[in-house]
VEXROKOL-106794 format. One record per residue (C-alpha): residue number from 1; x, y, z. Coordinates in steps of 0.05 Angstrom, whole numbers. Example, Ala and Ser with C-alpha at 12.3 -4.5 7.8 and 13.67 -1.06 7.14 Angstrom:
VEXROKOL-106794
   num        u        v        w
     1      246      -90      156
     2      273      -21      143
***
This chain:
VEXROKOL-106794
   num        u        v        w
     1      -46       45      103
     2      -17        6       47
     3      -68      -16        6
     4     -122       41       14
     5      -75       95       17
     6        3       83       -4
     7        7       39      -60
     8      -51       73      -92
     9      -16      142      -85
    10       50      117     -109
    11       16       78     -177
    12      -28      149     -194
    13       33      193     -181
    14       68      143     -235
    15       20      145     -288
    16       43      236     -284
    17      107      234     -271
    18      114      303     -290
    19       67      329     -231
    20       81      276     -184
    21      116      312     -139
    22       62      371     -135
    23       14      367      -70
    24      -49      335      -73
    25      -87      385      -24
    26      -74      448       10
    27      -83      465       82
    28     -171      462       68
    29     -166      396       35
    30     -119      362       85
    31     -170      389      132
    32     -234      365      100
    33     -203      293       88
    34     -190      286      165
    35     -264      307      172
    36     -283      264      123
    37     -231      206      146
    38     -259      212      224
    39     -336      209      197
    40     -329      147      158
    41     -289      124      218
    42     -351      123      264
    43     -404      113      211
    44     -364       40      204
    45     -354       34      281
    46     -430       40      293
    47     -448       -8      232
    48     -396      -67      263
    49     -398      -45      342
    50     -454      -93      350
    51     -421     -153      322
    52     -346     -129      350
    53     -306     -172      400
    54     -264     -107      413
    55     -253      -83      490
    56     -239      -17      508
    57     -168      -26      517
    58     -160      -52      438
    59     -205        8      423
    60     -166       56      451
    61      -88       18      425
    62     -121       22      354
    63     -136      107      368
    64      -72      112      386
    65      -34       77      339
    66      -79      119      282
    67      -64      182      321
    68       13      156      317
    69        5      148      240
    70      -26      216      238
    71       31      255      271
    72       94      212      237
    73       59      230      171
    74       67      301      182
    75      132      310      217
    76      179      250      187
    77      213      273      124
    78      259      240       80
    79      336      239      100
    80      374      286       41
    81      434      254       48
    82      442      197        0
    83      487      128        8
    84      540      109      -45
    85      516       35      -33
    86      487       12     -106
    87      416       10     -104
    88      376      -58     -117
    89      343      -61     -194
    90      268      -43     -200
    91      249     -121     -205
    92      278     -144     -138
    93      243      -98     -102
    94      180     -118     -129
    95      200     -189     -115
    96      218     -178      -59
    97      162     -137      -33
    98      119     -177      -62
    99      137     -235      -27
   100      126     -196       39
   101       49     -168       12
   102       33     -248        1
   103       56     -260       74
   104       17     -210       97
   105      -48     -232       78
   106      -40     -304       76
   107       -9     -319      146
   108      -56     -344      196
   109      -98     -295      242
   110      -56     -340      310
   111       -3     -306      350
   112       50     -335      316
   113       22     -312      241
   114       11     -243      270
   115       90     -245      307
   116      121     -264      238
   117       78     -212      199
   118       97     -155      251
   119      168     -180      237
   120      161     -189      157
   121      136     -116      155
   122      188      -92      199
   123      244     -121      167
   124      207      -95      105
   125      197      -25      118
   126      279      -28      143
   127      300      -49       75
   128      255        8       28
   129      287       56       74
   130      354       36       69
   131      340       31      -11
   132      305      100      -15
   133      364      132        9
   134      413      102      -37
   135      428      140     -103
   136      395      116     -167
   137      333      100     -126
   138      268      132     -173
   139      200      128     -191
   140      211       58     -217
   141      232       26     -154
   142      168       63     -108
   143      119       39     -180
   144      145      -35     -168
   145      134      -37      -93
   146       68       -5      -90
   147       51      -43     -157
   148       69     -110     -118
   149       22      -90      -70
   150      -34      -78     -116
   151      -24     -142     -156
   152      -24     -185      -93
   153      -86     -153      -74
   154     -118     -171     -140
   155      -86     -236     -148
   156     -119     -257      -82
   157     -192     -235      -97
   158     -192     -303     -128
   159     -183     -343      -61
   160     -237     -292      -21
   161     -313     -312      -23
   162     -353     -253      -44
   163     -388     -207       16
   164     -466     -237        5
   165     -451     -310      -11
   166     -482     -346      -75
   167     -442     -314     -124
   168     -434     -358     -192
   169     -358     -388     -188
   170     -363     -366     -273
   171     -378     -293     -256
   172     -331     -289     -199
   173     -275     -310     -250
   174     -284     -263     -299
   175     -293     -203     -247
   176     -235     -220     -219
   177     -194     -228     -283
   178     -225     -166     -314
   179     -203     -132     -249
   180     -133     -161     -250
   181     -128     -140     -320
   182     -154      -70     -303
   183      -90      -72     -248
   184      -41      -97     -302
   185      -60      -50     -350
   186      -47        8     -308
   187       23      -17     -283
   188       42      -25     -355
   189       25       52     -372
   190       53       70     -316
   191      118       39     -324
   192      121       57     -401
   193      103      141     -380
   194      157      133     -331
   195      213       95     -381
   196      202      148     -423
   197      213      209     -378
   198      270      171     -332
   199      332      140     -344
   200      354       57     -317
   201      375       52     -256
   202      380      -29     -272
***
């Protein structure tokens, strides 16, 4: 949800500003994205089923937690009413999202790394909604936590072998940087189209 959906959405809607807060699809395309969401779903079920450790009771917790996603992200909405507290500059909630991203994906896959992730993300998700509903919160704050995210995520294709194996270590380095760059890059325009167009809150 964050990486292949959120922080994508919330870097793209940065770089327009102006039409960020226009819909992406209408009722058809919302339609044909589940469609094509649930196809892709069981085209990768049926490529990893054979290989898969999964019983039918983890099947069916990880239907329901998507179906779960599915309904919160069309009936929770945004609270209108806005806290006096002072909101947190731009930078520490990148840093401080960031530091939770990094958690994420470098705990260990034991019971205890997964307990403290749960928690991290938790604790996490409590604090961007408590900041989102403080005034002063913009586009700036929602660029540098999904910007985090996407920087982590390229920052850490150094550590991950390659899906086939027998990849040159030299050619692994510069796909990697070029793609970090590539991730940079696109931060920085989106920060400068969104300087120009909205005021500080820092």
């Amino acid at each position: 949800m964050i990486w292949s959906f959120a922080a994508p959405i919330a870097v793209v809607e940065s770089c327009a500003p102006r039409i960020a807060n226009r819909r992406w699809l209408g009722p058809v395309g919302v339609g044909v994205m589940v469609l094509l969401w649930a196809l892709s779903a069981v085209l990768i079920f049926n490529d990893t089923a054979a290989d898969s450790t999964a019983g039918p009771a983890q099947l069916s917790g990880a239907g329901l937690v998507a179906v779960a996603l599915i309904v919160a992200a069309f009936t929770v909405r945004p609270a209108r009413d806005r806290s006096s507290a002072e909101v947190p500059s731009w930078w520490l909630v990148g840093g401080v999202t960031g530091v939770a991203w990094c958690a994420n994906q470098l705990l260990p896959t034991t019971w205890v790394g997964v307990t403290v992730n749960v928690v991290a993300m938790v604790v996490l998700g409590w604090l961007l909604l408590r900041w989102s509903r403080r005034q002063g919160w913009g586009r700036r704050h929602v660029l540098a936590a999904a910007g985090s995210a996407v920087v982590v995520r390229a920052g850490l294709s150094f550590l991950v072998e390659p899906l086939g194996g027998n990849v040159d270590g030299a050619v692994k380095c510069a796909v990697n940087t070029a793609m970090l760059g590539g991730v940079a890059a696109l931060l920085l325009m989106a920060a400068h189209r969104l300087r120009r167009g909205e005021p500080s809150a820092c």
